[in-house]
N, CA and C of each residue as an Amber inpcrd file, in Angstrom:
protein
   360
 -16.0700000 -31.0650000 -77.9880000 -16.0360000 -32.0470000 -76.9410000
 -15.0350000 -31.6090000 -75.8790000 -15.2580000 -31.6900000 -74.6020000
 -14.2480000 -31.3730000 -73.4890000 -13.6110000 -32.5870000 -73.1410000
 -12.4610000 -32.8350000 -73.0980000 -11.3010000 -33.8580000 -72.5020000
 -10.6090000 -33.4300000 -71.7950000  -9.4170000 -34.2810000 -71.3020000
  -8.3450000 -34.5580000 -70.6160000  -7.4170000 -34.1160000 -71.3870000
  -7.2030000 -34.4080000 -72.9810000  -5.9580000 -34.7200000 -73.6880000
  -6.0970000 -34.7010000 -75.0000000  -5.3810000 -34.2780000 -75.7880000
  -5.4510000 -34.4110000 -76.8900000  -4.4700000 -34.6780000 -77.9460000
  -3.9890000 -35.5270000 -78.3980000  -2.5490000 -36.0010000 -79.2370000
  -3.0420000 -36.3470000 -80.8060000  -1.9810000 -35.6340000 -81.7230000
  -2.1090000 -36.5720000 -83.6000000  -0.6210000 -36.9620000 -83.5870000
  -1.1840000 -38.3610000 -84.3830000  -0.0980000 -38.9940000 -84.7640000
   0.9660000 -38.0840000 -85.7030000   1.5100000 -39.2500000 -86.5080000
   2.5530000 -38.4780000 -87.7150000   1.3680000 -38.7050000 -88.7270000
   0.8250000 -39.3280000 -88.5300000  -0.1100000 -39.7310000 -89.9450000
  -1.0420000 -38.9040000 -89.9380000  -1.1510000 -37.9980000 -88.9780000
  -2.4710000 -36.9210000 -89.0890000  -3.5480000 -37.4260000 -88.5340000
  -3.6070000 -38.3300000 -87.2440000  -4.8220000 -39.0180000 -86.7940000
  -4.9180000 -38.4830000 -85.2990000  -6.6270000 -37.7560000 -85.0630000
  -6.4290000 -37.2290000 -84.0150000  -7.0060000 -37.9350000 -82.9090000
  -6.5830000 -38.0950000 -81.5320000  -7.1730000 -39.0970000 -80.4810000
  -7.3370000 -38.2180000 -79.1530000  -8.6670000 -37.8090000 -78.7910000
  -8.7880000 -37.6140000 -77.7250000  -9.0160000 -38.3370000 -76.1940000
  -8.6840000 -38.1260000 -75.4600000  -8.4290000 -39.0190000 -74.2680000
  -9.3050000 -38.3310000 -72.9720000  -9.9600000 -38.9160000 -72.5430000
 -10.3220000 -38.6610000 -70.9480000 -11.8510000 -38.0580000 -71.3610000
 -12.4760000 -38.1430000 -72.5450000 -13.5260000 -37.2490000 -72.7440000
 -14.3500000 -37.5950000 -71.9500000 -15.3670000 -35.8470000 -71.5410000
 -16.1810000 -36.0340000 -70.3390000 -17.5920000 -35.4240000 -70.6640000
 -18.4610000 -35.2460000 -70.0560000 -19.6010000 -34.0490000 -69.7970000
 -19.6610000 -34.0860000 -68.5180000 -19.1740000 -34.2560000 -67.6670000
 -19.2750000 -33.9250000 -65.6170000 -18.1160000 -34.0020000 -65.3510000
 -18.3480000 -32.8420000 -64.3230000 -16.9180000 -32.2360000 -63.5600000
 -17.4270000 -33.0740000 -62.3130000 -16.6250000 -33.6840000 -61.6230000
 -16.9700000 -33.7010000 -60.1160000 -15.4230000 -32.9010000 -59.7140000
 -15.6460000 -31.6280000 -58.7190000 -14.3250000 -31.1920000 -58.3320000
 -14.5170000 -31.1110000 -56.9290000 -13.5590000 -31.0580000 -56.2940000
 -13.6160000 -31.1790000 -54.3030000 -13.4980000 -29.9120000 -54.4000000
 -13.0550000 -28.7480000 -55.2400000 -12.8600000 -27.4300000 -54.4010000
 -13.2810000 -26.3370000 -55.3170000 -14.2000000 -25.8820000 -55.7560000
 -14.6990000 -24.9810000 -56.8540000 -13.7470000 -23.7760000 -57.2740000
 -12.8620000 -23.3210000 -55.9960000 -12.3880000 -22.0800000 -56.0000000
 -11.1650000 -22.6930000 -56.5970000 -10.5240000 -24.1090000 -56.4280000
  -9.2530000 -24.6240000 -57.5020000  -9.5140000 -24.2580000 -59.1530000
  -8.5150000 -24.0700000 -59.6850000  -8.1290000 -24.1370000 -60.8150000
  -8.2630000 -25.3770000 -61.6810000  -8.7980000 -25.5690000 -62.8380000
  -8.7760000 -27.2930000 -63.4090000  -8.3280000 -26.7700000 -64.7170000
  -7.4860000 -27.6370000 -65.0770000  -7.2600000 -27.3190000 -67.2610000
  -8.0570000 -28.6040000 -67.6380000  -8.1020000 -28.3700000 -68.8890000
  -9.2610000 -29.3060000 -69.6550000  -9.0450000 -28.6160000 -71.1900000
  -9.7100000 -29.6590000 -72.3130000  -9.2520000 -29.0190000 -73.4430000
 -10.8130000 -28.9980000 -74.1060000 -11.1400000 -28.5020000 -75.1760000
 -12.0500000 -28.3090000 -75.7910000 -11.9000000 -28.4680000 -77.3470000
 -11.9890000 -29.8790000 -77.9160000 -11.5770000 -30.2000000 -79.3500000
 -13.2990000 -29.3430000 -80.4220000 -12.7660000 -28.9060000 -81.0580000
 -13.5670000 -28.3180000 -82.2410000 -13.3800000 -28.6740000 -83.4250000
 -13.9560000 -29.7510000 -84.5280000 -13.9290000 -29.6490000 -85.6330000
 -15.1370000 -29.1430000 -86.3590000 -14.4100000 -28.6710000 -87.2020000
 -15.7450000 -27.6870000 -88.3010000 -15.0760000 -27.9120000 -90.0130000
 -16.6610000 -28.0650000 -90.6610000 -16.3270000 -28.4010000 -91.7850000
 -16.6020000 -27.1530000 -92.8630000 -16.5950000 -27.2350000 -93.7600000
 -16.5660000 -26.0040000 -94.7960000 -15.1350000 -25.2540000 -95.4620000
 -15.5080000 -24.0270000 -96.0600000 -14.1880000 -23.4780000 -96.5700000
 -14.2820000 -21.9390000 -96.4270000 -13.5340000 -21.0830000 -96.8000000
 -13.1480000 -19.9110000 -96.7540000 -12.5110000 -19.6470000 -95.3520000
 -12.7270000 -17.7660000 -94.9720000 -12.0880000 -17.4530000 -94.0100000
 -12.8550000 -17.1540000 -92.9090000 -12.9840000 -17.6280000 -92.2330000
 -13.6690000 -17.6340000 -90.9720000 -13.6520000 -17.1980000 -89.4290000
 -14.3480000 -16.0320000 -89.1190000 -14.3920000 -15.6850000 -87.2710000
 -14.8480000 -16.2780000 -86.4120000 -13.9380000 -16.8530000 -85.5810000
 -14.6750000 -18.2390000 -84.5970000 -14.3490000 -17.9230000 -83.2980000
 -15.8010000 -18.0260000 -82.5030000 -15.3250000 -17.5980000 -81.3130000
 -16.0880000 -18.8410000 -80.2720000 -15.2770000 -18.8740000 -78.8690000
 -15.7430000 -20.0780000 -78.0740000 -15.7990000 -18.9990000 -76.7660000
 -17.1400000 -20.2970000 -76.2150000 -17.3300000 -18.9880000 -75.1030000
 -17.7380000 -20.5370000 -74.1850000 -17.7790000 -19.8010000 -72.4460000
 -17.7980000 -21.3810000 -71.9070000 -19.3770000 -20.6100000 -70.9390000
 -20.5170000 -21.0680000 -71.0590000 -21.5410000 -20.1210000 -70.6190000
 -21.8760000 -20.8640000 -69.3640000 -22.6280000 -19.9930000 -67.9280000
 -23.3750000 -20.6760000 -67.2090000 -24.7010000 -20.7570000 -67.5610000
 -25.4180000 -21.1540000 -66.6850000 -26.5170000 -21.6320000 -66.9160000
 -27.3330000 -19.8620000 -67.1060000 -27.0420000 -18.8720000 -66.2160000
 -27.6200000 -17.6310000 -66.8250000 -27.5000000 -16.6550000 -67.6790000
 -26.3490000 -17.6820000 -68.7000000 -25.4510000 -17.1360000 -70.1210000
 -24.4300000 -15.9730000 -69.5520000 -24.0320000 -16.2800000 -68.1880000
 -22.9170000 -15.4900000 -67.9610000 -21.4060000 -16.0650000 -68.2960000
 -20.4670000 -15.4880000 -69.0440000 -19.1080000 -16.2280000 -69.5230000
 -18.2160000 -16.8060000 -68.2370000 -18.0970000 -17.7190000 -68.0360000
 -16.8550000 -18.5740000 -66.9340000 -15.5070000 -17.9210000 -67.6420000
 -15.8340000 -17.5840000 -68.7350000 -14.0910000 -17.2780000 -69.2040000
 -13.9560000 -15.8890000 -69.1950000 -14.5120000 -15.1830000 -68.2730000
 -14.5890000 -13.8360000 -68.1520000 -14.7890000 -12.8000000 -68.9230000
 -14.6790000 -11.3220000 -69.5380000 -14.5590000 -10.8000000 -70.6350000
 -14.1180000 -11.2010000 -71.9260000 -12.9700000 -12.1640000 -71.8480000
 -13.4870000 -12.1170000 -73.2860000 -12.7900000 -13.5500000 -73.6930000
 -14.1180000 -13.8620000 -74.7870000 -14.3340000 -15.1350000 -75.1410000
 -13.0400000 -15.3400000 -75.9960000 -12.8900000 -16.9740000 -76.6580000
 -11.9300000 -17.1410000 -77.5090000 -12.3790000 -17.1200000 -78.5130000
 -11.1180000 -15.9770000 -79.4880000 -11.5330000 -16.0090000 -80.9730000
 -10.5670000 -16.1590000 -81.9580000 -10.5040000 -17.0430000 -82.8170000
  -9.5180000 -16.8610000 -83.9810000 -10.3590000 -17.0610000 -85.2230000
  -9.2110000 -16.8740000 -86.6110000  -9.9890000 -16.3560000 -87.4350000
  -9.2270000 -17.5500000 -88.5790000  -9.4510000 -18.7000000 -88.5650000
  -8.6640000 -19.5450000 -89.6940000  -9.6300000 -19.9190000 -90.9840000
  -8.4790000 -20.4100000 -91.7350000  -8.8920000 -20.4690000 -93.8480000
  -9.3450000 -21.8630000 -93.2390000 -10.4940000 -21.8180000 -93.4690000
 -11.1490000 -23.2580000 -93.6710000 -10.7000000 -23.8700000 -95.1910000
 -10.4770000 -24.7370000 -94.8870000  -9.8050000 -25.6870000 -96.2020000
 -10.4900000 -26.8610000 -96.4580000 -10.4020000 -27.7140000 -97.8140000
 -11.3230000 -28.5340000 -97.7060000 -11.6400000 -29.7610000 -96.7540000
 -10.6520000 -30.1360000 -96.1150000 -11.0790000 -30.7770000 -94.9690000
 -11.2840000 -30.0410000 -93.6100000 -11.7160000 -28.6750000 -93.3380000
 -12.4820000 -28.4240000 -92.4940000 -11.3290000 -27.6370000 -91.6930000
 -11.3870000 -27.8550000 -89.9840000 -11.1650000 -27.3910000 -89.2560000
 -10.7830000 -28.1800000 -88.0210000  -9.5480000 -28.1860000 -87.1610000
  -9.5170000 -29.1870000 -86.0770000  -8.6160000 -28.3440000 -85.4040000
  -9.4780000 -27.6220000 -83.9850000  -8.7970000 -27.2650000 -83.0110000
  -8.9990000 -27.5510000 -81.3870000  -8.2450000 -27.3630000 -80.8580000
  -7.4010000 -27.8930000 -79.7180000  -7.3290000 -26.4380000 -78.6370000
  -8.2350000 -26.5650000 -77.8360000  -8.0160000 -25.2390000 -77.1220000
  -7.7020000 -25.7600000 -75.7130000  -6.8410000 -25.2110000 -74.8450000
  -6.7020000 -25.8370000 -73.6630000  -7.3060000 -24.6310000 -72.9330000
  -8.0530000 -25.0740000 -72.0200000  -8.6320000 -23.9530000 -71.0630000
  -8.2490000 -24.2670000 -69.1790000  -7.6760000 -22.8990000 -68.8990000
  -7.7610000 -23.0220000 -67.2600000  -8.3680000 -22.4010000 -66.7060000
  -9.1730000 -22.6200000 -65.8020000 -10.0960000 -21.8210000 -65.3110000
 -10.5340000 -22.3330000 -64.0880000 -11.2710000 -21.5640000 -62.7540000
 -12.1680000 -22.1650000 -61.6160000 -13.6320000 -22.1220000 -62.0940000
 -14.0360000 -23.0270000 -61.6710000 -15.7370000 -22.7160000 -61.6290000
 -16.0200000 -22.3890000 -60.5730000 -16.7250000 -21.1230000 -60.2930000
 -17.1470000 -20.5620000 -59.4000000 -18.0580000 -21.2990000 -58.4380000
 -18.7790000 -21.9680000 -59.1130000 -19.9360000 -22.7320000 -58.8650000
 -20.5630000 -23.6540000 -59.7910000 -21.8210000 -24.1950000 -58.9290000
 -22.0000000 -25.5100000 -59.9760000 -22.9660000 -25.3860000 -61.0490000
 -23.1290000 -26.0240000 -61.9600000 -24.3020000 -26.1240000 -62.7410000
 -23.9330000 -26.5150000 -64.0620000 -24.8490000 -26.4500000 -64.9360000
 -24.6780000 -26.8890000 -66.8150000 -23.8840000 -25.8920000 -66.9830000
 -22.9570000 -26.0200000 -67.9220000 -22.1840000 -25.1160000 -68.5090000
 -22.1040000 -25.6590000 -69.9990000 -22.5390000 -24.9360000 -70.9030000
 -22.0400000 -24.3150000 -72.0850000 -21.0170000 -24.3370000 -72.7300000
 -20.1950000 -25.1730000 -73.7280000 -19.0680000 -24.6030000 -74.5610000
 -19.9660000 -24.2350000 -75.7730000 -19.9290000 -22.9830000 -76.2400000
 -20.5940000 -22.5860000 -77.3260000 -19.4300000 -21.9020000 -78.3100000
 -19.0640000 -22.3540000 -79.5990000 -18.7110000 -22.1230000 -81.0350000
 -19.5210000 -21.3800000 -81.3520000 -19.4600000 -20.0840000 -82.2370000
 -19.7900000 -19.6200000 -83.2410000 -18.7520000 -18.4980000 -83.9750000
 -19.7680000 -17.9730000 -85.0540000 -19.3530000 -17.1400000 -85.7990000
 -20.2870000 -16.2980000 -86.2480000 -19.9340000 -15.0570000 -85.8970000
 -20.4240000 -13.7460000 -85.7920000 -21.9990000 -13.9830000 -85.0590000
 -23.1450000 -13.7330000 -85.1490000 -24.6470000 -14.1520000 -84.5590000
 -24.2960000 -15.9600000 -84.4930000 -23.9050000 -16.4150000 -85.7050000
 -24.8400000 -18.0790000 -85.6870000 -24.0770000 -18.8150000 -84.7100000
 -25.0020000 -19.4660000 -83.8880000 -24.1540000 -20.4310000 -83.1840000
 -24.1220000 -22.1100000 -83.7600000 -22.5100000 -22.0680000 -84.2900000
 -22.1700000 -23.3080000 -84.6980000 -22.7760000 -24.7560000 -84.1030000
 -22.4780000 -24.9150000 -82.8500000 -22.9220000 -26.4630000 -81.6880000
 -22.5240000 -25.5500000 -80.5850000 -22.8210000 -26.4610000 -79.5200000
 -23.0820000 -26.6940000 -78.0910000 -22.8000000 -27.5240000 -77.5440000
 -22.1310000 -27.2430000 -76.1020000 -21.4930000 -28.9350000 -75.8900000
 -22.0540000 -28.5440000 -74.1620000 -22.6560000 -29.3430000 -73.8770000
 -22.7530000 -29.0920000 -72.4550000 -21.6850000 -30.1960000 -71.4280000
 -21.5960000 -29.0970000 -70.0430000 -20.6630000 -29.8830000 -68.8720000
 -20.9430000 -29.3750000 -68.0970000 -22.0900000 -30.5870000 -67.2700000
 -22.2650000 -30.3110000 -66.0400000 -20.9730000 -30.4190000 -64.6830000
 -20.6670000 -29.6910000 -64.0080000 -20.1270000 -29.3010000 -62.8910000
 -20.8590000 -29.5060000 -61.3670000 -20.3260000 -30.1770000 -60.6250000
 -20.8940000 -31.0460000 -59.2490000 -19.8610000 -30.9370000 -58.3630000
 -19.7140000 -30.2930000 -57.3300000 -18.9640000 -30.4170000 -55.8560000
 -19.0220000 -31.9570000 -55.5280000 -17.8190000 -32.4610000 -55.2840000
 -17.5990000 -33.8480000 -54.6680000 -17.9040000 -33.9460000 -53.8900000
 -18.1890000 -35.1790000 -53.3490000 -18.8480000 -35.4960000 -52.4220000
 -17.4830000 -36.6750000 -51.4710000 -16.7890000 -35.9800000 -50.3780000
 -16.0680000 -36.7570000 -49.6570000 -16.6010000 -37.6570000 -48.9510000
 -16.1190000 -39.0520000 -49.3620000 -16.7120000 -40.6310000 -48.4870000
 -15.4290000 -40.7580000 -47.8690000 -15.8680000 -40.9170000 -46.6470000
 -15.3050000 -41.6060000 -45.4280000 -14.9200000 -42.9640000 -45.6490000
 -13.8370000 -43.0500000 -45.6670000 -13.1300000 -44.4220000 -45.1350000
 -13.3990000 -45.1810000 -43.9030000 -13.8650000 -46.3080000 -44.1790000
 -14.2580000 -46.9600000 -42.3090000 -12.9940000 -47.9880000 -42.5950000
């Protein structure tokens, strides 16, 4: 899921804030951070990689995608990636999870140039 924010309590409870699927941005060539929460369930040791795709499966995150490699344990997996980046331009974009060929999920976020309204 892509958000705003992401905070756990002391008790181990995780709360994401601001979650979205549309960008509206006034300036494409600006910079935006945003986070990308991932939970995954299962066990052993695992290669996980996140990639943020356009619509012609070209990477927004340039050469090279994010990858780490954590012990899945029995309650799974919960990560927190913060991403900065411009979008070049507009369209569906892709957060795609996987590991090695399989692709885990898909999260789509569409991206839209704002539209400035005039004040009368």
């Amino acid at each position: 899921m892509a958000c705003e924010g992401v905070s756990r309590s002391h008790d181990n409870k995780t709360t994401l804030y601001g979650i979205f699927d549309k960008l509206f941005i006034s300036d494409l060539s600006e910079t935006f951070s945003f986070h990308l929460f991932i939970k995954l369930g299962g066990e052993g040791v695992q290669k996980i990689s996140v990639d943020l795709l356009d619509g012609g499966g070209k990477s927004a995150l340039g050469k090279e995608k994010i990858n780490f490699q954590p012990e899945l344990q029995g309650g799974g997996l919960e990560a927190n990636i913060n991403l900065i980046l411009a979008f070049k331009k507009e369209g569906v974009f892709k957060a795609v999870v996987s590991t090695g060929t399989k692709v885990l999920g898909e999260y789509p976020i569409t991206v839209r140039k704002a539209v400035k309204v005039k004040q009368s």
